[in-house]
LUMSETOR-515164 format. One record per residue (C-alpha): residue number from 1; z, y, x. Coordinates in steps of 0.1 Angstrom, whole numbers, m for minus. Example, Ala and Ser with C-alpha at 12.3 -4.5 7.8 and 13.67 -1.06 7.14 Angstrom:
PT    nr       z       y       x
PT     1      78     m45     123
PT     2      71     m11     137
***
This chain:
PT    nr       z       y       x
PT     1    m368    m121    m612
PT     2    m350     m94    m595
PT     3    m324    m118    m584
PT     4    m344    m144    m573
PT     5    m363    m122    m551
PT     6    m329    m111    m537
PT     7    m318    m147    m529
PT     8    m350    m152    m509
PT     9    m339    m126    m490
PT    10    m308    m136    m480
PT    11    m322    m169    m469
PT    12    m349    m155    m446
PT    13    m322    m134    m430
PT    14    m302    m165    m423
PT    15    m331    m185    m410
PT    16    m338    m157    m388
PT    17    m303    m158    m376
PT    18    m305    m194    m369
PT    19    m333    m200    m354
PT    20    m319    m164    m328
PT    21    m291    m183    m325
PT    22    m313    m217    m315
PT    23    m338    m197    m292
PT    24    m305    m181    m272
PT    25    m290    m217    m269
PT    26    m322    m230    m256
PT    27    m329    m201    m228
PT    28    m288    m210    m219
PT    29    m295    m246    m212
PT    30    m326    m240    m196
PT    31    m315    m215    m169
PT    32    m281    m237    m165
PT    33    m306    m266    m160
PT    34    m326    m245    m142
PT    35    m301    m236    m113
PT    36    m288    m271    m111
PT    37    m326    m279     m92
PT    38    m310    m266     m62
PT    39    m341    m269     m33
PT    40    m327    m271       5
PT    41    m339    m254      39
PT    42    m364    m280      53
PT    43    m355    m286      90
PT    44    m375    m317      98
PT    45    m380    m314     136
PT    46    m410    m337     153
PT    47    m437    m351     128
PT    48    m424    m389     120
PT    49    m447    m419     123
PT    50    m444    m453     105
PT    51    m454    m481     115
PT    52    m490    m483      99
PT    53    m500    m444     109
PT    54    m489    m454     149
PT    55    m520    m440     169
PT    56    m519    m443     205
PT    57    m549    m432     228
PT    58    m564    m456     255
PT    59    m557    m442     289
PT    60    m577    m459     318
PT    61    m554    m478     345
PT    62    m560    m444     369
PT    63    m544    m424     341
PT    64    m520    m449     336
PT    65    m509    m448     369
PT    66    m508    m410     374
PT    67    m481    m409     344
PT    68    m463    m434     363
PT    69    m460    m417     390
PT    70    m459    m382     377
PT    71    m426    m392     356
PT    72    m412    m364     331
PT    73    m434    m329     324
PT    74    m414    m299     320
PT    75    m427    m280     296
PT    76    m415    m238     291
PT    77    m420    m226     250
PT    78    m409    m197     232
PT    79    m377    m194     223
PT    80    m380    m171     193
PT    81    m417    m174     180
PT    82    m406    m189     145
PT    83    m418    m206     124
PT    84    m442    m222     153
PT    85    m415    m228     175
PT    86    m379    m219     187
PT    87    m349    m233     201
PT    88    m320    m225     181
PT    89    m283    m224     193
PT    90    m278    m260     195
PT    91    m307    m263     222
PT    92    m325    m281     196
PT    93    m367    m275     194
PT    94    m383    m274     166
PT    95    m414    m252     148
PT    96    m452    m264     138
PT    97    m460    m266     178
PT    98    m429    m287     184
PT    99    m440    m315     158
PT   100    m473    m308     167
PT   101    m464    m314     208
PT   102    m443    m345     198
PT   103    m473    m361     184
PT   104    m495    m352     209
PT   105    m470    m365     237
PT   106    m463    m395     221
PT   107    m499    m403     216
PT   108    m511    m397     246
PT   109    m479    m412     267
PT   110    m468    m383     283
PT   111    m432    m379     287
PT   112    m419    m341     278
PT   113    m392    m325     295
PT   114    m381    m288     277
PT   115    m374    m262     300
PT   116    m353    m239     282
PT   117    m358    m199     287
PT   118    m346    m165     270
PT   119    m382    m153     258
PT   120    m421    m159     265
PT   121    m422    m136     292
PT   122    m394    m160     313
PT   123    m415    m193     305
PT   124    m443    m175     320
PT   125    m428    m164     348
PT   126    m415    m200     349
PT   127    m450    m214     346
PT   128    m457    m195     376
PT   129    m437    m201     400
PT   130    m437    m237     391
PT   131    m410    m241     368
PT   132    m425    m257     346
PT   133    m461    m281     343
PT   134    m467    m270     309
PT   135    m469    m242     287
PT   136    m461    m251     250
PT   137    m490    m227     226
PT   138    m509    m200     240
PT   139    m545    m187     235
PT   140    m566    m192     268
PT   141    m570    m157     284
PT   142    m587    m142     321
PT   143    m555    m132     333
PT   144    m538    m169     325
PT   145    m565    m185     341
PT   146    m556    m174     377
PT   147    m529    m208     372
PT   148    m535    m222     343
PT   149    m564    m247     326
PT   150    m562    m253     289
PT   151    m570    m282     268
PT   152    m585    m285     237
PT   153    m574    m263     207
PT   154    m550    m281     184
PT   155    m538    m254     156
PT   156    m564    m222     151
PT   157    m547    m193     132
PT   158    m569    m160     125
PT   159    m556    m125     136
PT   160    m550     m95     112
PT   161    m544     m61     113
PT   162    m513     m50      95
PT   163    m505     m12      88
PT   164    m489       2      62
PT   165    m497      12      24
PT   166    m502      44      28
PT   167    m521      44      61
PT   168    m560      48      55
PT   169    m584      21      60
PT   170    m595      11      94
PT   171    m632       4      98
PT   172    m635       0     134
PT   173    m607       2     166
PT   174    m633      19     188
PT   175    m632      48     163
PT   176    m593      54     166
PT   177    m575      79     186
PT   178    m542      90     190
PT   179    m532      55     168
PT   180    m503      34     186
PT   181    m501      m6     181
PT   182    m471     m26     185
PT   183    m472     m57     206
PT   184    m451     m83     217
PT   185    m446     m85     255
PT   186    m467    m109     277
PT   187    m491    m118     249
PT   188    m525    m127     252
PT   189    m534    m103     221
PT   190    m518     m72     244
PT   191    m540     m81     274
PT   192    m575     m79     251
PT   193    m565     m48     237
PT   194    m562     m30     268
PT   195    m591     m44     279
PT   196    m612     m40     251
PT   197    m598     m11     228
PT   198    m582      13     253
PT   199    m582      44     233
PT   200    m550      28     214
PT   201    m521      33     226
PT   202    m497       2     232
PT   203    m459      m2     223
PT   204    m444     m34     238
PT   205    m414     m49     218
PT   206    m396     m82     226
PT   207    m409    m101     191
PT   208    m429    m106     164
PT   209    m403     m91     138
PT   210    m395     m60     163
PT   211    m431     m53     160
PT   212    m440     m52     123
PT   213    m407     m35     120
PT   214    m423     m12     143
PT   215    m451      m8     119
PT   216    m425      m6      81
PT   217    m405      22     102
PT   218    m435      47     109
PT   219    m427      41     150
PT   220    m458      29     151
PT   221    m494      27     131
PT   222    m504      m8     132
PT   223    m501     m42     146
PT   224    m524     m69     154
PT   225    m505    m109     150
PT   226    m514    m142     134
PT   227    m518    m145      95
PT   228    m493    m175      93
PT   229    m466    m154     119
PT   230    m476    m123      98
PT   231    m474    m134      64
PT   232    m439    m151      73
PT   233    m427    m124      86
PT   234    m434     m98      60
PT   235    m419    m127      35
PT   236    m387    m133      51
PT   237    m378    m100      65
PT   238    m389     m82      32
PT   239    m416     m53      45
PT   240    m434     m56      11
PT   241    m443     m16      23
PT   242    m471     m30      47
PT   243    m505     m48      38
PT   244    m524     m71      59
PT   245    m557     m46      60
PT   246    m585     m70      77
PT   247    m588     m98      99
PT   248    m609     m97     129
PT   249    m630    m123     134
PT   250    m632    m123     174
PT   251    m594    m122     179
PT   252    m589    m159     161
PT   253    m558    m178     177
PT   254    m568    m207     192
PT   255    m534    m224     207
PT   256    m537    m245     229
PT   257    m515    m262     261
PT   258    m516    m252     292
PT   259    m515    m271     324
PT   260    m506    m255     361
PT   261    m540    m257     376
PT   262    m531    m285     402
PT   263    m524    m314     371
PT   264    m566    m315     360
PT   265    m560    m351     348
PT   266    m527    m346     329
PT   267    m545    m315     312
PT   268    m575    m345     304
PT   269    m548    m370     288
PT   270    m534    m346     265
PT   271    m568    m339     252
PT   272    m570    m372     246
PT   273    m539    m370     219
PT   274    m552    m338     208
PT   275    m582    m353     193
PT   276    m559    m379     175
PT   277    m547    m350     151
PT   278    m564    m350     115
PT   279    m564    m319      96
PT   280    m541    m336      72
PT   281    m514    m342      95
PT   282    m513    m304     106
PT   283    m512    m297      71
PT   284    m484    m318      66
PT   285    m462    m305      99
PT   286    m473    m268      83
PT   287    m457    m278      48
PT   288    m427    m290      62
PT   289    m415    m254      73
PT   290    m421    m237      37
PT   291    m384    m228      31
PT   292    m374    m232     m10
PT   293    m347    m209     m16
PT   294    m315    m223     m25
PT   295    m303    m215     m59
PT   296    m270    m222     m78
PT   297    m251    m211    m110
PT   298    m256    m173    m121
PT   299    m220    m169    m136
PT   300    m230    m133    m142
PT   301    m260    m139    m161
PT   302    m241    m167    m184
PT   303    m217    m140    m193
PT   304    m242    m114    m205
PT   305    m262    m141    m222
PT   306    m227    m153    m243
PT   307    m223    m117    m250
PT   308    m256    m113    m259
PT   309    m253    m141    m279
PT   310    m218    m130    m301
PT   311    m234     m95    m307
PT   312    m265    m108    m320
PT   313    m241    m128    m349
PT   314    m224    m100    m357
PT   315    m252     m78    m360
PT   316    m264    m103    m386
PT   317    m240    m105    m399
PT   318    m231     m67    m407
PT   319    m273     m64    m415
PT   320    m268     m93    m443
PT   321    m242     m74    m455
PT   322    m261     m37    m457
PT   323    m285     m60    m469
PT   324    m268     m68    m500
PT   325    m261     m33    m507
PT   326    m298     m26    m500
PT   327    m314     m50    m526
PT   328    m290     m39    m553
PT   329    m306      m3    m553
PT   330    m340     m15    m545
PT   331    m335     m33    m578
PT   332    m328      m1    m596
PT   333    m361      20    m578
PT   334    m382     m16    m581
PT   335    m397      m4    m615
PT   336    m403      32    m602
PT   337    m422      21    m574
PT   338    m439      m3    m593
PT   339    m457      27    m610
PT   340    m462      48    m577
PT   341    m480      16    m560
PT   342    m504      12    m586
PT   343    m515      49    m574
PT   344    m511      38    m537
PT   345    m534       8    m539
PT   346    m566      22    m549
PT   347    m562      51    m520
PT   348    m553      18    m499
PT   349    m583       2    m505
PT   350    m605      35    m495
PT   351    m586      46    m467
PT   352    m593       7    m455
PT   353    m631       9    m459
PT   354    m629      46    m443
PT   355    m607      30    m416
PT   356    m629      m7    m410
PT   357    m663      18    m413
PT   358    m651      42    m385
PT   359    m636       8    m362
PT   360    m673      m7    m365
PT   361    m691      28    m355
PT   362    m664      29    m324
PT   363    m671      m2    m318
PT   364    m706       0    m318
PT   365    m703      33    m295
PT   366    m681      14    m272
PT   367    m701     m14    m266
PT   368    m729       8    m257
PT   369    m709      24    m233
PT   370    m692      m4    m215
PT   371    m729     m22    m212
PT   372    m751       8    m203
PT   373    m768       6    m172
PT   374    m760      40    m161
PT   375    m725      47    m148
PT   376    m707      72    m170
PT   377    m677      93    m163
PT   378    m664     124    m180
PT   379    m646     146    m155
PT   380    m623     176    m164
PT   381    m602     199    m143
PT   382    m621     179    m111
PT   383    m608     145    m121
PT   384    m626     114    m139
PT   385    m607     112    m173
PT   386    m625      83    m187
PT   387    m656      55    m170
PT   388    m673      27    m183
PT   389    m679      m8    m163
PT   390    m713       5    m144
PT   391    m685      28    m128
PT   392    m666       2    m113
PT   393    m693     m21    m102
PT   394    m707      11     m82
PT   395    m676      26     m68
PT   396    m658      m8     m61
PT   397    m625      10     m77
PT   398    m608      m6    m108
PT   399    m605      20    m138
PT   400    m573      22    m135
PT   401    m576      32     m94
PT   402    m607      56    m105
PT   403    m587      74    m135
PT   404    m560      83    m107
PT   405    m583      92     m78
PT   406    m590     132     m71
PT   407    m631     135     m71
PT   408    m633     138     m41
PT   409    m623     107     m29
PT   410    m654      92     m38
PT   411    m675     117     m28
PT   412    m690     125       8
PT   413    m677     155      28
PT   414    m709     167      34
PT   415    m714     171      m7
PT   416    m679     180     m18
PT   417    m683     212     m17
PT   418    m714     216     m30
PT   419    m707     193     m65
PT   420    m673     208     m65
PT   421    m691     245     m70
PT   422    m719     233     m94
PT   423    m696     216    m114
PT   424    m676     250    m121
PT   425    m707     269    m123
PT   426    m719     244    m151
PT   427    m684     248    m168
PT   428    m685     282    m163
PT   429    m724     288    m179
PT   430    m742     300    m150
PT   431    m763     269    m146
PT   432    m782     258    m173
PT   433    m787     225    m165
PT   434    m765     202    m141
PT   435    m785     177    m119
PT   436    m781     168     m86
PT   437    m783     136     m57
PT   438    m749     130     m34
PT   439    m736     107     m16
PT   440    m705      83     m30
PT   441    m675      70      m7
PT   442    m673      32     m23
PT   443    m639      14     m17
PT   444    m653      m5      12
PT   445    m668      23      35
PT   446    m700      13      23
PT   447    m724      51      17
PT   448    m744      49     m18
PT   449    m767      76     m29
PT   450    m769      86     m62
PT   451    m786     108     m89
PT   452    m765     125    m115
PT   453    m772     143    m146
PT   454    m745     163    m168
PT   455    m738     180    m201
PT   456    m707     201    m211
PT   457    m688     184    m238
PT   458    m655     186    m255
PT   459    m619     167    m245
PT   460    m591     166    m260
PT   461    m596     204    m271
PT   462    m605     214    m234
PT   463    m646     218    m218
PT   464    m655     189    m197
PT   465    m691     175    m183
PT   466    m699     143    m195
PT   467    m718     127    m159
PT   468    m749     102    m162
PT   469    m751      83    m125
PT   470    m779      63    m112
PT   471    m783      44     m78
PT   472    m811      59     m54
PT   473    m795      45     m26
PT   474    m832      18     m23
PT   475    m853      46     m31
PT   476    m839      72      m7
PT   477    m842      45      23
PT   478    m877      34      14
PT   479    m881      76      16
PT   480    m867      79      54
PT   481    m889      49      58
PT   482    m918      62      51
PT   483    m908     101      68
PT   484    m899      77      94
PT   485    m934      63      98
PT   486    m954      94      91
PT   487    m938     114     116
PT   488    m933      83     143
PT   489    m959      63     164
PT   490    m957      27     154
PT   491    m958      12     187
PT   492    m937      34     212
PT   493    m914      52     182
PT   494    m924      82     198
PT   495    m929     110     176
PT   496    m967     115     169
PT   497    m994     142     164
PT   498    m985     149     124
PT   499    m949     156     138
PT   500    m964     178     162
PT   501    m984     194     139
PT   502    m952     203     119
PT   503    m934     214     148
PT   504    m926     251     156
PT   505    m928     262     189
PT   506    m905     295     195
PT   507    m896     305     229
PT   508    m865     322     228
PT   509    m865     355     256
PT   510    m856     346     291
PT   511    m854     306     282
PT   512    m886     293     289
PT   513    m901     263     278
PT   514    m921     238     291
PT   515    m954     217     279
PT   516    m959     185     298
PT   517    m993     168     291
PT   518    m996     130     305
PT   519   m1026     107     305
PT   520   m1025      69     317
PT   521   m1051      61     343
PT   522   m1077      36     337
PT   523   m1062      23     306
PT   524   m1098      14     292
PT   525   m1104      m9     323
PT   526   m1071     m28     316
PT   527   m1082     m28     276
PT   528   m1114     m42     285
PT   529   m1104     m68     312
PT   530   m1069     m81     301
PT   531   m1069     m76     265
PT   532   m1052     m49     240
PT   533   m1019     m61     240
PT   534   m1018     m59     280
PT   535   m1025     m22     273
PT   536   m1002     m17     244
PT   537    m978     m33     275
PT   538    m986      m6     297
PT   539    m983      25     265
PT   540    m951      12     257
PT   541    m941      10     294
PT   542    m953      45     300
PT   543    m935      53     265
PT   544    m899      39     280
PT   545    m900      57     314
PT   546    m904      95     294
PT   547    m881      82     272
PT   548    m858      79     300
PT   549    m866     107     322
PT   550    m859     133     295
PT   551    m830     145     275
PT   552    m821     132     238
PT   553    m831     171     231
PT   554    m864     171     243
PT   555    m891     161     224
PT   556    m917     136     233
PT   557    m948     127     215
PT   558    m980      98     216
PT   559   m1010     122     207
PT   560   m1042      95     213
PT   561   m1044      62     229
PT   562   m1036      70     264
PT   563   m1021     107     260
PT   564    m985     120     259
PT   565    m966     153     252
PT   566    m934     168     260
PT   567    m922     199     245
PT   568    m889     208     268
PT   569    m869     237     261
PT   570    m845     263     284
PT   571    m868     250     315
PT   572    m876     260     352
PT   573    m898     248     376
PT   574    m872     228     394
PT   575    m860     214     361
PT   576    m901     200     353
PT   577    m904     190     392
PT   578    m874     171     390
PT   579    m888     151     353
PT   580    m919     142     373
PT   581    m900     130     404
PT   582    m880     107     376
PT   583    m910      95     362
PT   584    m932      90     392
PT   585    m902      70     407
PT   586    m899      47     380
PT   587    m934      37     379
PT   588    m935      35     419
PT   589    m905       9     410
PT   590    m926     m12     379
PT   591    m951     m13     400
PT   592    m933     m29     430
PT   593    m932     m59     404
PT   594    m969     m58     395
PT   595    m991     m86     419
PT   596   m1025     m73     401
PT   597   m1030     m41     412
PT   598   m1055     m37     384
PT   599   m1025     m39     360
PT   600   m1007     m14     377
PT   601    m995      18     356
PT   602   m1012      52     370
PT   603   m1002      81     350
PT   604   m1015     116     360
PT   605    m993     147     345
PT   606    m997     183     342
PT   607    m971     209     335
PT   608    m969     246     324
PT   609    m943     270     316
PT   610    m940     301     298
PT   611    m914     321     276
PT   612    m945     344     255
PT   613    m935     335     220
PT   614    m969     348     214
PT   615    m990     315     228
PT   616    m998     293     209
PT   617    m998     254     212
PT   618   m1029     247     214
PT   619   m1032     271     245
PT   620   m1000     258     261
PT   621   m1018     228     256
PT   622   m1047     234     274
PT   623   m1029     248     302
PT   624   m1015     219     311
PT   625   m1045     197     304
PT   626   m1061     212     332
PT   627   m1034     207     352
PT   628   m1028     174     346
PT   629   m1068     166     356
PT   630   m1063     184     385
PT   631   m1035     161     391
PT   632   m1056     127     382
PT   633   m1086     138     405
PT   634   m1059     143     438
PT   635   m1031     113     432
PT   636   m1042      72     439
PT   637   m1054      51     409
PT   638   m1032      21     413
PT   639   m1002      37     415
PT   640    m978      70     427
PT   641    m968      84     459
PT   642    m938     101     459
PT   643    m931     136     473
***
């Protein structure tokens, strides 16, 4: 039996061997095979027609004759914008715009004449001066329109901010400073961002590569270029440092030709081969400029894989050998341990229902964990150590992103400090019990508020808190909502008389403030006459001009139908006269607008100022109700006369 068992041995090990020997012959012919499949450098210029795909466009017998006369049309491109276009040593033009111009032209039966220059900048220049008729792909911009019209759009490519890995992520332009963006020269993308973003500062470069090198060597933060330009780029120059951050939806490329202003009729026949194009022919001219890299024999990795190869038989062989050696005294022990495992099996076969009994229970736990509908971390030493699914789904981090993230990361800086010292206190013992509401940082920008509850266990033989999370984010905005509405007038979003009751009026010494009282004039009349919503018209219009007329500091209020307040701080009485002037001015101008002069705005107004912390409101109040009547019985009706 014992030598039986020996020979079966032997003859697994020398399957084994074969069938390493038959898997290492396999992966040889395969990679030889592999590298014959050489691919080659596409370098198709022009997008070829047969015979049955021929489109031509019908031109009228004026166009017609206008070609005739107007003979070859120079055209300027750019010389180095691959892979839409370039003109390589030879003097050869070729790129996604060439094929897609050769169409076009061909189409349409315009004759093209290239116009060769050293960069973009020249061709405009050239376009300029009359160099050239036509200018090859370029977005339609304000400045370019002084001599240029455009046709229709033939290839649309979206913009995309690219920065590097490390840089953090960009939410709006307007909210950068002191950030530089590299741009190609004499671009159309340069002239908006001046225009439009001027708090970035601009680097010019002479190309595309120079300026997402720009970007991979830290000379400069960002740059803003076409996803098919940047994504080639990045690809064949090998900045795999940098990531494409976001597109921006308003800066899409639409290329288009452009004609010298003077040629309307030439820009109107190559519209006409424009709208020939199908999306699968752009397609196609796109595909032909995906480069296959080359590949050929790896003499290097043949040898390692025949070396590979003869050690693996000889380690066989020496391990049949030991082998050998091996099963002779396992034959000798064979009886011994025959004994022992009798022993072994039984404390097997408990150890396995311990083991199977404590998988299902962490199973069970686990499943609970991953499904609950509470997020759950456990945080020690200020970083998340372990989260469930909920987690992830709230943050917008993967587990493996949140596990290596410092708390605070995720957490507002207007609460950091405040969870950062609870936490410890809880740790610590001085807090008996661990609850709070923050606000969490998602991935995305986005703000989420949320409730959390703790409870100190143990991790790994250290104290952690074990964290319960909930999202209040719907419940704390229906709660501003409805502070919002109790303090607010619904129709002027004014404040209103339960804010005013809530506010505190403290004069501070030798900064007086001042109480402005308003009421509108005849407002009943226009209720009863024109209707309610002609007087909500004339509220709301009363409501805009305080609005206005005062500082974002001061506080204005609705207190009835036809009554206002103003509470304004640190005031004089040239600071109040010069309010009223505002005000009375721009009702003197609404009402310049008014025919009816029943529907005129009057507003009478009343003022006093004091710095006695003692008065109170309602007396402030009165003071300037009865100067404000005072002021109704004296001023017109229909409307104000100015000082």
């Amino acid at each position: 039996m014992v030598q039986t068992a020996d020979q079966n041995k032997k003859r697994y090990t020398i399957l084994i061997v074969l069938v390493l020997i038959l898997l290492a012959a396999i992966f040889v012919i395969e990679r030889l095979g592999s590298a014959n499949n050489k691919s080659v450098q596409l370098d198709q210029i022009g997008a070829s027609q047969t015979a049955e795909n021929k489109v031509m466009v019908d031109l009228t017998p004026e166009e017609q004759a206008y070609l005739d006369v107007l003979g070859p049309v120079k055209i300027c491109v750019d010389p180095d914008w691959i892979p839409y276009e370039e003109i390589d040593a030879s003097g050869k033009y070729s790129g996604i715009a060439a094929d897609l111009i050769d169409l076009i032209a061909e189409r349409s039966g315009v004759t093209l004449e290239l116009v060769p220059t050293d960069n973009w900048e020249a061709s405009l220049d050239e376009s300029q001066v009359g160099g050239c008729v036509v200018l090859s792909f370029l977005n339609d911009t304000p400045v370019r329109e002084g001599w240029l019209i455009f046709t229709n759009t033939y290839f649309t490519d979206p913009s995309v901010l690219i920065s590097r890995e490390d840089h953090p992520f960009i939410a709006n332009l307007s909210d950068l400073y002191g950030e530089t963006m590299a741009l190609p020269k004499g671009t159309s993308t340069e002239e908006r961002i001046r225009r439009e973003y001027p708090n970035i500062g601009i680097i010019l470069v002479d190309s595309e590569v120079d300026a997402i090198k720009m970007v991979e060597n830290r000379q400069a933060d960002m740059t803003l270029r076409s996803m098919t330009m940047a994504a080639y780029t990045i690809k064949q120059e090998g900045f795999f440092n940098l990531k494409i951050v976001e597109d921006l939806p308003n800066y899409t490329n639409n290329f288009r030709l452009g004609v010298v202003n003077s040629q309307p009729m030439l820009r109107d026949i190559l519209n006409k081969g424009i709208a020939t194009l199908t999306p699968q022919e752009v397609q196609k001219i796109i595909n032909q400029y995906v480069s296959i890299t080359v590949e050929s024999y790896d003499y290097e990795l043949i040898a390692w894989i025949v070396l590979i190869f003869g050690v693996v038989i000889l380690l066989s062989f020496l391990y049949i050998r030991q082998l050998g050696k091996l099963n002779k005294q396992l034959a000798l022990r064979q009886s011994e341990l025959e004994i022992t495992s009798q022993y072994l099996r039984e404390d097997i076969l408990a150890r396995k229902a311990s083991e199977k009994a404590l998988r299902t229970s962490e199973e069970q736990y686990r499943l609970l964990f991953e499904n609950a509908v509470e997020a759950i971390v456990v945080i020690q030493d200020g970083k998340p150590q372990l989260c469930n699914q909920k987690t992830v789904e709230l943050s917008g981090y993967s587990k493996e992103e949140l596990l290596s993230l410092p708390l605070e990361k995720i957490i507002h800086p207007e609460d950091q400090q405040r969870l950062s010292e609870n936490h410890f206190q809880y740790l610590r013992g001085d807090e008996t019990k661990m609850a709070s509401t923050f606000k969490m940082l998602r991935k995305d920008g986005d703000i989420r508020w949320l409730e959390m509850n703790s409870i100190i266990i143990d991790w790994q033989g250290k104290p952690a808190t074990l964290n319960f999370f909930i999202d209040i984010t719907k419940r704390k905005q229906a709660e501003e909502e409805i502070l919002y509405l109790v303090y607010h007038d619904q129709l002027t979003g004014l404040y209103n008389r339960t804010y005013l009751k809530q506010l505190a009026l403290n004069p501070q010494p030798d900064h007086p403030v001042c109480i402005f009282m308003f009421d509108i004039d005849r407002l009943k009349y226009v209720n009863d006459h024109y209707g309610h919503l002609a007087g909500d018209e004339l509220i709301t219009q009363v409501a805009g001009f305080l609005s206005t007329c005062f500082r974002e500091a001061d506080t204005v209020v609705r207190i009835g139908g036809d009554e206002f307040l103003a509470i304004i701080n640190d005031c004089e009485e040239a600071m109040a006269e010069q309010f009223v002037y505002c005000i009375k001015q721009s009702i003197v101008s609404y009402n310049e607008e008014i025919l009816d002069d029943h529907r005129k705005i009057g507003l009478s107004v009343g003022y006093t100022i004091t710095i006695d912390s003692e008065l109170s409101m309602e007396l402030l109040m009165q003071q300037a109700d009865e100067q404000m009547y005072k002021d109704k019985s004296r001023i017109s009706k229909s409307r104000f006369e100015l000082k």
